[in-house]
C-alpha positions in Angstrom: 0.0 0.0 0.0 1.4 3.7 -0.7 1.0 7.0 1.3 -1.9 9.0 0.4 -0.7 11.9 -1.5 -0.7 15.4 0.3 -1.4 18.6 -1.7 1.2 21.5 -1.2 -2.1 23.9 0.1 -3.1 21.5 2.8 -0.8 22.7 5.6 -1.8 26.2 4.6 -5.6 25.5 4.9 -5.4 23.6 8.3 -3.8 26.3 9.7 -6.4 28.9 8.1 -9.1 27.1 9.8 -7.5 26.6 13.1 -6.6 30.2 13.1 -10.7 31.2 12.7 -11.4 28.3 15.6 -12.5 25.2 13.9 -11.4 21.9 14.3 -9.5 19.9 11.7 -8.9 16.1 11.7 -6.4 14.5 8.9 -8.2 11.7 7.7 -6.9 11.0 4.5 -9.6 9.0 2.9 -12.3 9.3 1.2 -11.4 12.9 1.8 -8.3 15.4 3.3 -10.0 16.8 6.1 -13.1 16.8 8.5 -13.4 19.9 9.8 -16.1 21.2 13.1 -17.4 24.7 13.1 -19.6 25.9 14.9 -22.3 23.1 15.2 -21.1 21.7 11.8 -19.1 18.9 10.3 -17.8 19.6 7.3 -15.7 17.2 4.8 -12.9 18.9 2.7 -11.0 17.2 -0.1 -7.7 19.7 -0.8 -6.5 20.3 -4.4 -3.8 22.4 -5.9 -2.5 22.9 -9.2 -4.2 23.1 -12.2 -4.6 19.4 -13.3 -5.7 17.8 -10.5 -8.6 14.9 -10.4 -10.9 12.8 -8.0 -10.0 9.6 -7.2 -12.8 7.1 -8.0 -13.1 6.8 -4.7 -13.5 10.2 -4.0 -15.9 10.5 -7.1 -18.4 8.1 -5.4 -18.1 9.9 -1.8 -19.5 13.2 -3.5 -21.6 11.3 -5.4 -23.6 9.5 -2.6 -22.2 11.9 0.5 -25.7 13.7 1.8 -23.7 15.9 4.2 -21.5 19.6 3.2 -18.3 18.2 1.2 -16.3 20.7 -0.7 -13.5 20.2 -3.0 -11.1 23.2 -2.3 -8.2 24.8 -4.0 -7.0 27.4 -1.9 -7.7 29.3 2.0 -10.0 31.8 0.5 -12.0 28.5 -1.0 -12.1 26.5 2.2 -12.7 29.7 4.6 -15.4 30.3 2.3 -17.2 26.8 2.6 -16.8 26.2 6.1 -18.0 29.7 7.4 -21.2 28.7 5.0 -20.6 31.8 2.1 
């Protein structure tokens, strides 16, 4: 088995949301992050660059996923989705 891949944003972003109070857990798979804010669980799957693509995996977690999952690219875009803009 290989190591998940880690996008160069993802350290950046974690510490975004920390920095505004939320809670961030690494989990890897089917997404990056799970992140708490207040009263909400929110699932994050980081990108970067601009040829990046979902996983099959990852395709059929936002495909059947009926909570907020957001595929972000940058701070601004995972600010944005977990304060709820």
């Amino acid at each position: 088995m290989r190591a998940l891949k880690v996008d160069a944003n993802q350290k950046e972003i974690i510490a975004a949301l920390r920095k505004i109070g939320a809670s961030v857990y690494v989990i890897g798979l089917p997404v990056d992050l799970l992140v708490g804010y207040k009263g909400r669980s929110i699932a994050l799957e980081c990108k970067s660059g601009e040829h990046w693509r979902l996983t099959d995996v990852q395709k059929r977690f936002f495909a059947d996923f009926e909570g907020e999952a957001y595929i972000v690219d940058s701070v601004e875009a995972a600010l944005k989705a977990v304060r709820g803009l």
